[in-house]
C-alpha positions in Angstrom: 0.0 0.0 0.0 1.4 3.4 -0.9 0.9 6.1 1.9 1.2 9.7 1.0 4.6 11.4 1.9 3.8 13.8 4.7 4.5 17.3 3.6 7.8 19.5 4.3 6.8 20.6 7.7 5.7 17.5 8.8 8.9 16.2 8.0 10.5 18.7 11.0 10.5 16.5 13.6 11.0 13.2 12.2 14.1 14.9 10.9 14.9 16.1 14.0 14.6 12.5 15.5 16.4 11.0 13.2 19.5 13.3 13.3 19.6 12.7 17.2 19.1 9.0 16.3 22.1 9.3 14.0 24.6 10.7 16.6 23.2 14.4 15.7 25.3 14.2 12.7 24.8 12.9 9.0 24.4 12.7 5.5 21.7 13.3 3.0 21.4 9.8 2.6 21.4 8.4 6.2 18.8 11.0 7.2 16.4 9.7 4.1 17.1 6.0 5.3 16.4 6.5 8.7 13.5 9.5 8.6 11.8 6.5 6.2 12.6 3.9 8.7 10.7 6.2 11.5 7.8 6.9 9.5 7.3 3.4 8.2 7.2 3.9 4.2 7.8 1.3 1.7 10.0 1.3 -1.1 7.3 2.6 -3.4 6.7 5.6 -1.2 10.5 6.6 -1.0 11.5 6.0 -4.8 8.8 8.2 -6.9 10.1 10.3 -9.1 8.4 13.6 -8.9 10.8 16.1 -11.1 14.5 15.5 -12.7 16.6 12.9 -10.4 14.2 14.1 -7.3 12.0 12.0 -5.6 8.5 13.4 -4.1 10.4 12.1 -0.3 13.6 13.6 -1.0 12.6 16.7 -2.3 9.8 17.2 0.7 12.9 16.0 2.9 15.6 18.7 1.7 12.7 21.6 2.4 12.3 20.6 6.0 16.3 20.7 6.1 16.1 24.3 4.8 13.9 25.8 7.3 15.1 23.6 10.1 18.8 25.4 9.2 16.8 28.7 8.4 15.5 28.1 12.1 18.8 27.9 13.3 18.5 24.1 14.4 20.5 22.6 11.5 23.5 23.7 9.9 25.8 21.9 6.6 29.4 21.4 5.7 31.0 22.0 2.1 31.4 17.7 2.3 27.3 17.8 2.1 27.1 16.6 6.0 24.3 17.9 8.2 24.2 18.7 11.9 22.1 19.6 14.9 23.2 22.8 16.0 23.8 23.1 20.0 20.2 24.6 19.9 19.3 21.7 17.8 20.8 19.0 20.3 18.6 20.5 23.0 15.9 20.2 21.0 13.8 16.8 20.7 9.9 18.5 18.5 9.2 22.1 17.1 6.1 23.5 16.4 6.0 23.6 12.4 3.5 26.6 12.6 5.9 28.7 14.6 8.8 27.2 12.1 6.7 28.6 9.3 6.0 32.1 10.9 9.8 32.5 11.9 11.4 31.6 8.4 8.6 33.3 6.5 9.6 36.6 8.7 13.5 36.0 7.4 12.1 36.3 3.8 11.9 32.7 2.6 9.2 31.1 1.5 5.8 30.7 3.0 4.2 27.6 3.2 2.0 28.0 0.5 4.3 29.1 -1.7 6.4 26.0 -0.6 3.8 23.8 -1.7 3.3 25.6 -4.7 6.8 24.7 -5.6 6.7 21.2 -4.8 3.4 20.8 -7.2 5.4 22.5 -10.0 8.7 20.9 -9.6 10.5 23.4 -7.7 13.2 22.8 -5.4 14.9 24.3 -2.8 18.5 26.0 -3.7 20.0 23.3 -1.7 19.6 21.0 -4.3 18.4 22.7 -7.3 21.9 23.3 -8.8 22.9 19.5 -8.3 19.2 18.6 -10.1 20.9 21.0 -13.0 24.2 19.6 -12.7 23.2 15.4 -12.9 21.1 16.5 -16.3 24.0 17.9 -17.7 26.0 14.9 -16.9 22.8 12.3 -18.6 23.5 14.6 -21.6 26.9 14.0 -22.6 27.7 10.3 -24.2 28.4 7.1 -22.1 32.0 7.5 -22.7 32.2 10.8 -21.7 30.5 9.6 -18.1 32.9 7.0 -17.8 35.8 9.7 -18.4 34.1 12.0 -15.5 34.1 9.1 -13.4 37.6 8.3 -14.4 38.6 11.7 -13.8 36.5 12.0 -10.1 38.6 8.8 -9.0 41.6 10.4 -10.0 41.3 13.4 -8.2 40.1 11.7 -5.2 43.0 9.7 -4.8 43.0 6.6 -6.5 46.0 5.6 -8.8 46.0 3.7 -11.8 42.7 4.2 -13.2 41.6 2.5 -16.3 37.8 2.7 -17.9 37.6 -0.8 -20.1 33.8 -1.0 -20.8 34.0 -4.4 -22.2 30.5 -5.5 -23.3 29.9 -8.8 -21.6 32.1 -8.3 -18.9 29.3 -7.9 -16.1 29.1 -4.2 -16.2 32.6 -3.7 -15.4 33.7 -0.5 -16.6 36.8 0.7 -15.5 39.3 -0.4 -12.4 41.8 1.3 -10.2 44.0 0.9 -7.3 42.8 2.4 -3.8 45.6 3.8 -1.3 44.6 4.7 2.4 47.1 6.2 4.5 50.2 6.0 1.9 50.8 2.7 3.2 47.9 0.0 2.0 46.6 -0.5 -1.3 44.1 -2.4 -2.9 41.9 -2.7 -6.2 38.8 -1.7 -7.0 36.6 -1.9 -9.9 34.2 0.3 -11.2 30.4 0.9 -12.8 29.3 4.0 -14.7 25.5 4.2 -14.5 23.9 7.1 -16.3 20.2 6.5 -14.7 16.8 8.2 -14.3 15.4 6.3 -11.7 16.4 3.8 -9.0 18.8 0.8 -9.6 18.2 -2.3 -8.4 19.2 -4.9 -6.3 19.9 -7.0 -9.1 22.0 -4.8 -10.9 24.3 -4.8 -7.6 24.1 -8.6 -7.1 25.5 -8.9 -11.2 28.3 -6.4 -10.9 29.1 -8.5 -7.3 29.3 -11.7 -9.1 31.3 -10.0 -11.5 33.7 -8.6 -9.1 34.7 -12.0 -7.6 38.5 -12.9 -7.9 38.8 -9.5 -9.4 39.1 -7.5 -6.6 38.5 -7.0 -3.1 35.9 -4.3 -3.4 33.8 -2.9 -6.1 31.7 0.6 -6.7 28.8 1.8 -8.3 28.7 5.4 -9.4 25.1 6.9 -10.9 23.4 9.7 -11.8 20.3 7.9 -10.2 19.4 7.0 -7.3 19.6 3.2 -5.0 16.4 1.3 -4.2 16.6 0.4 -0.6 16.8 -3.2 -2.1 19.9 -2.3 -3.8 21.2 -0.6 -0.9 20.4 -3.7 1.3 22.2 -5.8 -1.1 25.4 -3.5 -1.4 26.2 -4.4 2.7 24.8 -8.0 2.8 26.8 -10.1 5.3 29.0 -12.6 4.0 29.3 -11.0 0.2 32.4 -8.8 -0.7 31.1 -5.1 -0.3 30.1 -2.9 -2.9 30.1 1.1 -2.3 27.3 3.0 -4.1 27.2 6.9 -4.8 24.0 7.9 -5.7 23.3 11.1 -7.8 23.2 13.6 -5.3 26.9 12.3 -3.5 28.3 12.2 -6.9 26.9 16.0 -7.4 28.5 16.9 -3.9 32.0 15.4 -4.7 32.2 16.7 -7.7 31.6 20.3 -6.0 34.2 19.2 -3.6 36.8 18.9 -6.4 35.4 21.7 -8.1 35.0 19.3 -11.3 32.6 20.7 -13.6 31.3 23.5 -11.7 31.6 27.4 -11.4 31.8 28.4 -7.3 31.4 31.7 -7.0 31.8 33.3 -3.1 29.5 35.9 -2.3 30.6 39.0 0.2 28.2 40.2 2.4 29.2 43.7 4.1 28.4 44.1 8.2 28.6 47.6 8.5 28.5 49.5 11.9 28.9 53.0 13.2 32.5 53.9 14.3 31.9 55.6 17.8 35.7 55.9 18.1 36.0 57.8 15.1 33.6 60.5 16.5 35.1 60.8 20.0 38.1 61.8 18.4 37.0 64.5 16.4 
């Protein structure tokens, strides 16, 4: 049975649970696992597709972030991790009416207009450029992809990177060498999945079996998202592991890197009266 996804303010305090559930810290993806997990939806509920890459949860889910932050309860690194503010810590449920009154009187959106947005495919800034950024990269050609991911890797430290894309080969594209600490190494392959939707546990369980007595651990990069299934699968006990970056952590290390996008700082001037100035005229 599919429920309906509560709407952005009644996402505030499951949010808020789950962050303290989490350790008051985490990413976009922990939060949508475990916020589902508290509400009780099914895989159905979490994986619609309402606009671009977005799903109806996770677009409803990344408004209650912003005015949770606007609030003052929430704040976010440059890596894409969320916290609880110390305010936020102290603080177990808000009332979303007051939330609404105090962000509307900072200038963002009411609530109206919020849900205005969300029935015309709106999203909040927070992920809005990454929506723009994943439909750029399901533009360019499958090799192209596999370069970017080849290029990623690279930059994130990985040595001896090599796309293949052999047909037949069980969705191995490409393979590289892993180094932590300067002192162990291992291999990894790679998959390059330029997807609209969700992929599944399947696809997971046949790059797996293609892994084996290839290397030691394996990775799926796509422009899509991971059905729960598929994320399940990925950490099964007793199966060599298989990393997954969904669209919107491939959008966020490719802003870390500064691959592909334009990062402009903005200056904001705090200006005050100089009493000093006029005692000693």
């Amino acid at each position: 049975m599919v429920m309906t996804i509560p709407k952005y303010n009644d996402l505030f305090n499951p949010l808020l649970k789950a962050m303290h559930n989490l350790g008051s810290s985490a990413s976009i993806s922990e939060q949508e696992e475990e916020v589902a997990k508290i509400l009780g939806l099914s895989d159905e509920d979490i994986t619609k597709i309402q606009y671009r890459n977005c799903t109806v949860f996770s677009n409803r889910l990344a408004w209650a972030r912003h005015y949770l932050k606007r609030y003052g309860l929430l704040n976010n690194s440059v890596r894409g991790i969320w916290a609880l503010t110390p305010e936020g810590r102290k603080t177990e449920n808000v009332s979303k009416a007051k939330v609404d009154r105090f962000v509307k009187k900072l200038g963002s959106k009411s609530e109206d207009s919020v849900d205005g947005a969300l029935n015309n495919d709106k999203e909040p800034e927070e992920i809005a450029w990454q929506n723009v950024l994943l439909e750029k990269i399901k533009a360019v050609s499958p090799d192209a992809f596999e370069r970017l991911c080849q290029r990623l890797l690279r930059e994130a430290g990985f040595t001896q990177v090599e796309v293949t894309g052999k047909s037949g080969d069980g969705g191995i594209d490409g393979k590289g060498i892993i180094r932590i600490g300067g002192l162990l190494s291992f291999p990894i392959i790679f998959q390059c999945k330029r997807y609209q939707g969700s992929v599944s546990a399947s696809v997971v369980r046949d790059f797996r079996g293609a892994m084996i007595g290839r290397a030691e651990k394996g990775l799926i990069l796509t422009t899509g998202t991971f059905s729960p299934d598929a994320k399940k699968e990925a950490k099964r006990d007793g199966a060599p592991p298989v990393d997954l970056v969904d669209g919107q952590a491939l959008a966020e290390k490719l802003r870390e890197l500064r691959l592909g996008l334009v990062i402009k700082q903005k200056t904001i001037e705090d200006i005050s009266v100089d009493d000093d100035f006029f005692r000693t005229l």
